[in-house]
N, C-alpha and C positions, 0 to 999 in steps of 0.2 A: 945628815944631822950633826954630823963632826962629832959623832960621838962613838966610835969602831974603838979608840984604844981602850977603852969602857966594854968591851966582846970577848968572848974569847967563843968560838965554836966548835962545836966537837959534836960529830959524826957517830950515829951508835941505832942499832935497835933498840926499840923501846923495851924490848923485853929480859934487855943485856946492855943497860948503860956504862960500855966501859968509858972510865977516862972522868966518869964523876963521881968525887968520892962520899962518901958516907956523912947527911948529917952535912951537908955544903950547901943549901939551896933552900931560898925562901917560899919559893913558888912555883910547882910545875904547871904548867898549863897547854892543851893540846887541843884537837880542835880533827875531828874525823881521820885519828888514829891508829886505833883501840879496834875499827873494824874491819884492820888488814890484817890484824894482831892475833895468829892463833893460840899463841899460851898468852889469854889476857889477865889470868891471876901472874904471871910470873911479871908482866907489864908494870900491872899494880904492885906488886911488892917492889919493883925497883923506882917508881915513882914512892912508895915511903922508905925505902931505905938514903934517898940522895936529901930526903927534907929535912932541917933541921926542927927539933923540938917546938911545934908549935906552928910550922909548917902549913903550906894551904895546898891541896890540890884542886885544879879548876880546869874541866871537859866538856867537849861537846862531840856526840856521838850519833849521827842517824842510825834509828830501828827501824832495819828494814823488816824486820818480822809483819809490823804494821800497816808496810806500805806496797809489799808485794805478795801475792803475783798480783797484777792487774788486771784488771776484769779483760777478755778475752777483744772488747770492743776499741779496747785504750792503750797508745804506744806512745809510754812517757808522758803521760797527763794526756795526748790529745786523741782524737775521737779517729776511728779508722773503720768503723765499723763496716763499711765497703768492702775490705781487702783483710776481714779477718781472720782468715785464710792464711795467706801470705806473711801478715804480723805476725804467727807464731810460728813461722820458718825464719823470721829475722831476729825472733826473741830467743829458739833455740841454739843460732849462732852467736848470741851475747853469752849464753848459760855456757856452747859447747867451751868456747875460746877463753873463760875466767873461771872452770872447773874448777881446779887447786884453789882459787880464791873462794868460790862463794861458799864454802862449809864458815870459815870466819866472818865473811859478812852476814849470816842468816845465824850464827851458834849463841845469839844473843838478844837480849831485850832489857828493859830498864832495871826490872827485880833485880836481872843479875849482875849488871855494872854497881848496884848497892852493896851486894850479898859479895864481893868482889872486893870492892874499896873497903867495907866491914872484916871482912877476913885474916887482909896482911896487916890490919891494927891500927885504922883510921880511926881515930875518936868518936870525931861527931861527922854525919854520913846527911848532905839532902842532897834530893834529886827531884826535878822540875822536868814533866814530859809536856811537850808540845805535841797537839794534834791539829792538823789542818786540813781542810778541802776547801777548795777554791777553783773556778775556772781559769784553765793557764792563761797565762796573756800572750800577746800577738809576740811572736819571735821574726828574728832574721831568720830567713830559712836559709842562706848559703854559713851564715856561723851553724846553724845545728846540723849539716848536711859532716861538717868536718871536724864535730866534736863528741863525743866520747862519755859515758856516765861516768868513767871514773878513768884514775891513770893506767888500769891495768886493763882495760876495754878495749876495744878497735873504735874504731869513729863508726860513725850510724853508715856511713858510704863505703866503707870496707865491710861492714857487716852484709851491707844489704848486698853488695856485687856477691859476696863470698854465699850466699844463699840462698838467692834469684838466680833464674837469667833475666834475660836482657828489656822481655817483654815484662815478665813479673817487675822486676825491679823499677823499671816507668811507670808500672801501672801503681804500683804502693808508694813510691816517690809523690805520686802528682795525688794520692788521697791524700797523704800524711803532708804536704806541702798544703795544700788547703787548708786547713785543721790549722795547722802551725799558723799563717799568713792570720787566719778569721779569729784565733786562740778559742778554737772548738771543742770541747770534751773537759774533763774534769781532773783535779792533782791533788793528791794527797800529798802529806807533807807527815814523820815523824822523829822528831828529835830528841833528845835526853841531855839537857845540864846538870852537870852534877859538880855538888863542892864537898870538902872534907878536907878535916883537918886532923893535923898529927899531934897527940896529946904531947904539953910540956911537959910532961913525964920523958924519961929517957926509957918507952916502948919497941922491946925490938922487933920485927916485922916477924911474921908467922910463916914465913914460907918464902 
């Protein structure tokens, strides 16, 4: 867009924005963050301390509190009910292999992204949750064979080798390949937008 000398980028945790200073920033805005973030008050305080007076903070965060575990028949929205069995030896190796992570992803739900953003000394505090269930739609099955819930996951075909053998893993391939190809079985869906703003007051952050 020819517009990079207009950038300047800077590298940081969210919950340790070095390299931004204080009171320098109109807008933070983030977008499924917050739920790799284990100190997410300390997140929030450093997202009000870089705003300037009057400042906007703007997030989107999946609650998975809402949307797992999944019913015993259902792997990722689609229907397995065949192999469900099997599905909870492939699900045990998502939980084994993202241990350290999933206390961050599960230690949260909408109340407390409020109760959160209101603490370090947001002004005015909404939050808009989305609920959804819907029957999945038809998927590529060689993209979902080599992709992943999240970046700190294994792909579904690393999970399932590392959890099967050779006959399991054909056998729950070729349920969940069907399911996938037909978009058989059911997706829940739970998100939280939330905005808030920093009083033109010069409020210093609580923590």
């Amino acid at each position: 867009m020819g517009m990079s000398d207009r950038c300047r980028f800077v590298e940081a945790r969210a919950e340790g924005l070095v390299g931004v200073v204080d009171r320098s920033v109109d807008v933070v805005t983030t977008r499924s963050v917050l739920i790799y973030v284990s100190r997410k008050r300390d997140a929030f305080a450093e997202f009000f301390r870089v705003l300037r007076p009057g400042g906007r903070l703007s997030i989107f965060e999946p609650i998975n509190r809402r949307m797992f575990p999944e019913p015993h028949n259902l792997f990722w929205g689609w229907d397995v009910s065949a192999v469900a069995g099997l599905r909870d030896q492939v699900v045990a190796e998502f939980e084994r292999t993202q241990r350290p992570e999933l206390k961050a992803m599960f230690d949260f739900d909408e109340t407390d992204l409020v109760s959160l953003a209101r603490d370090v000394g947001f002004d005015t505090v909404e939050l808009y949750l989305h609920l959804g269930e819907s029957r999945p739609r038809r998927g590529d099955w060689e993209s979902l064979l080599h992709s992943s819930p999240n970046p700190l996951a294994p792909t579904l075909l690393e999970a399932v080798t590392a959890s099967l053998d050779r006959r399991q893993a054909t056998h729950f391939l070729s349920a969940l390949q069907a399911s996938v190809e037909a978009g058989v079985g059911r997706c829940r869906t739970a998100g939280a937008y939330l905005r808030a703003r920093k009083s033109d007051s010069p409020i210093e952050s609580q923590g």
